[in-house]
N, C-alpha and C positions, 0 to 999 in steps of 0.2 A: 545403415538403416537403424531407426531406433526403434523403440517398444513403450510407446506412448500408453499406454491402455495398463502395461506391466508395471509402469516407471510409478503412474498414478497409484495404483493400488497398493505400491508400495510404502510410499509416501506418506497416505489416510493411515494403514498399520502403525507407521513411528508414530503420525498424532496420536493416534487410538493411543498407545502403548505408552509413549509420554502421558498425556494427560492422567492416564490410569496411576502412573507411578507418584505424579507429584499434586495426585487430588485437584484434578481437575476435570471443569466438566468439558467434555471433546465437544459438545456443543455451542460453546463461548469460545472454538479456536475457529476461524475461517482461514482457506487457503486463499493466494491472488499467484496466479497463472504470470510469469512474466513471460511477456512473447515479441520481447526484441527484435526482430529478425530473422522471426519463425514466418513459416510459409502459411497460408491459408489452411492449408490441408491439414498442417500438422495443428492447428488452432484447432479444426472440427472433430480430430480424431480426441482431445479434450472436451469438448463440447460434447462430444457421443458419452462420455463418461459422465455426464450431468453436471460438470463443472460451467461457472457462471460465471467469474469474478477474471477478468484478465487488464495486464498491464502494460504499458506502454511507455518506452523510455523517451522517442522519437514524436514528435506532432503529427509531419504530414503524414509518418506510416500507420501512426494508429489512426489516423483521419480514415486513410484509403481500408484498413480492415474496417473500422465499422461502419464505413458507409455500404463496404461488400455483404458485412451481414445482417445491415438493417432493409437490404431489400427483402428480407426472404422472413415472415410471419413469426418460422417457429426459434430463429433467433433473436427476435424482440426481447426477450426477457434477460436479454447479454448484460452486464453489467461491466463498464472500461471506464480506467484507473490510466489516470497520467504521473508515472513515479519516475520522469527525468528534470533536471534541472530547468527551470521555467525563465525563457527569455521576454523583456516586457514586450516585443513587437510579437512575440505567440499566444497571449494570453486571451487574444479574443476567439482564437478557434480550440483553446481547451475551455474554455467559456460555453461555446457552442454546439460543444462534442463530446464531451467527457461528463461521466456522474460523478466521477470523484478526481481530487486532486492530493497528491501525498505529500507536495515538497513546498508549502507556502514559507519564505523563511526571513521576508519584508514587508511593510505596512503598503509599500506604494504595487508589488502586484497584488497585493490582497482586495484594493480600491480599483484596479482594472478589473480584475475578475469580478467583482461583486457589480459594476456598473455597467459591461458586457456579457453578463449569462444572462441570456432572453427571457422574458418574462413568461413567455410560452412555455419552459420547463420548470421544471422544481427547483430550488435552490441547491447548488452544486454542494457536495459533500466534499469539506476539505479536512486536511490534516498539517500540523506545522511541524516544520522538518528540526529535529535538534540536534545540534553538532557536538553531540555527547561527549566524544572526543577531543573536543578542542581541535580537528586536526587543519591546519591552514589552507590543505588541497580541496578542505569538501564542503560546500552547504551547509546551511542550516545554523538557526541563532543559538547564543549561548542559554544556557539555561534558566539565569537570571533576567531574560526577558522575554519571558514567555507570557506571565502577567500582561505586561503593556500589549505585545501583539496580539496576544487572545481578546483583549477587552474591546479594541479598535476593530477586529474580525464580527464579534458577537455585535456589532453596532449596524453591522450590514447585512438587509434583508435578503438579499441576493447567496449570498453562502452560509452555510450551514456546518460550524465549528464539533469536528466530532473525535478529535483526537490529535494523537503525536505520534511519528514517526523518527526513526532514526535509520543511519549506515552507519555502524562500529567500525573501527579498524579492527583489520585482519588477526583474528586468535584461531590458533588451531587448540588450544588448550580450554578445558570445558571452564574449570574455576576461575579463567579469566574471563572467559564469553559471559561466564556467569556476576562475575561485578558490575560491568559497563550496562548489565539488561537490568542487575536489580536497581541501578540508578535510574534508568527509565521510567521504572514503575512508580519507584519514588515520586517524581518529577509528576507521571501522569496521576495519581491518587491524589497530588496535589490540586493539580487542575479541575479533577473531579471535584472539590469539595470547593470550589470556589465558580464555576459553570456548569452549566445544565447540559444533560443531551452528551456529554462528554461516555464514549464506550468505545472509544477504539483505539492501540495498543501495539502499532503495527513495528512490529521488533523480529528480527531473525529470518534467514535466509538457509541453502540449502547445507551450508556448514555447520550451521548453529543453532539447527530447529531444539534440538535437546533443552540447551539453555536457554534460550527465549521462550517457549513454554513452562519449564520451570519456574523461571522467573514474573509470569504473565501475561505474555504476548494474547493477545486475540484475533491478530491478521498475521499470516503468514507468507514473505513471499518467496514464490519460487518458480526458477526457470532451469539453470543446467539440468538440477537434478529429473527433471521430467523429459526434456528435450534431449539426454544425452544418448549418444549412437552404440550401439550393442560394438563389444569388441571379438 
């Protein structure tokens, strides 16, 4: 059994408590809900907590959650994040379903997405994924060409370019979490000052909320830590 309602409350305190320490405003951090694998039930028990912002690693399973919560009024105001690795034959149902996308990290799905999100909704909010790392197993462009895919992004009216994402490798050590994040910010203040509408920042997960705040995160994600079963 877990303690969904505990887990959260928990969680908002580190922010609170982080931002407080390293001069920031807890208002410029948001959380994003990763709900993998999570059941329905354990999504609304989030949901009862006022939380909005959930993510999706899977297409058809986040399909099948938010079509389950966009039958019902007071869940309209859901907001779902596609933060898994993007195949070009899926990109028309995160196109058609999703408000935001975190892992853009090539020119040619950025031109599916942008030619497939219907003109009946707003333009999808994406994010370009950077492989901060270098690491060969994961996602995401190298740094130095962020430029060229941003430029080619911003050309298309269908998405709407709002930031950079990353997955670091594994540090349990704060002073290392803490270099690979402040290159992030690097990277993204760069971007800022070269595009517009640029504010999101999405860095740190539930190992490394300390240092990702520290260093300027403004999206947060997080799933064990909320989801995890009382021992």
């Amino acid at each position: 059994m877990n303690d969904i309602p505990n887990n959260l409350q928990k969680i908002h305190c580190q922010i609170d408590t982080f931002a407080k320490n390293y001069n920031r405003n807890k208002k410029d951090i948001s959380m994003l809900i990763a709900t993998k694998t999570q059941t329905i039930s354990n999504i609304k028990k989030a949901i009862d907590m006022k939380e909005k912002n959930f993510g999706e690693n899977y297409v058809q399973e986040g399909i099948e959650k938010i079509q389950y919560f966009k039958k019902t009024i007071k869940y309209n105001k859901l907001i779902w994040h596609y933060i898994g690795s993007i195949q070009s034959n899926k990109t028309r149902y995160i196109a058609e379903y999703f408000d935001w996308c975190h892992t853009i990290d090539n020119a040619h799905i950025a031109y599916r997405l942008n030619k497939q999100r219907p003109t009946t909704l707003p333009p999808l909010n994406v994010l370009i994924q950077i492989n901060i790392d270098s690491e060969p197993t994961k996602s995401g462009i190298h740094p130095n060409q962020l430029k060229n895919l941003s430029n080619i992004i911003n050309i298309y009216p269908r998405l709407h370019l709002r930031g950079i994402m990353c997955i670091p490798k594994h540090e349990t050590k704060f002073h290392k979490q803490l270099v690979t994040f402040n290159n992030m910010k690097k990277i993204f203040d760069t971007l800022k000052q070269t595009t517009q509408n640029i504010d999101t920042l999405s860095m740190g997960m539930s190992d490394d909320i300390e240092a990702a705040i520290s260093a300027g995160s403004t999206l947060i994600r997080i799933g064990k830590a909320i989801f995890k079963k009382k021992i």
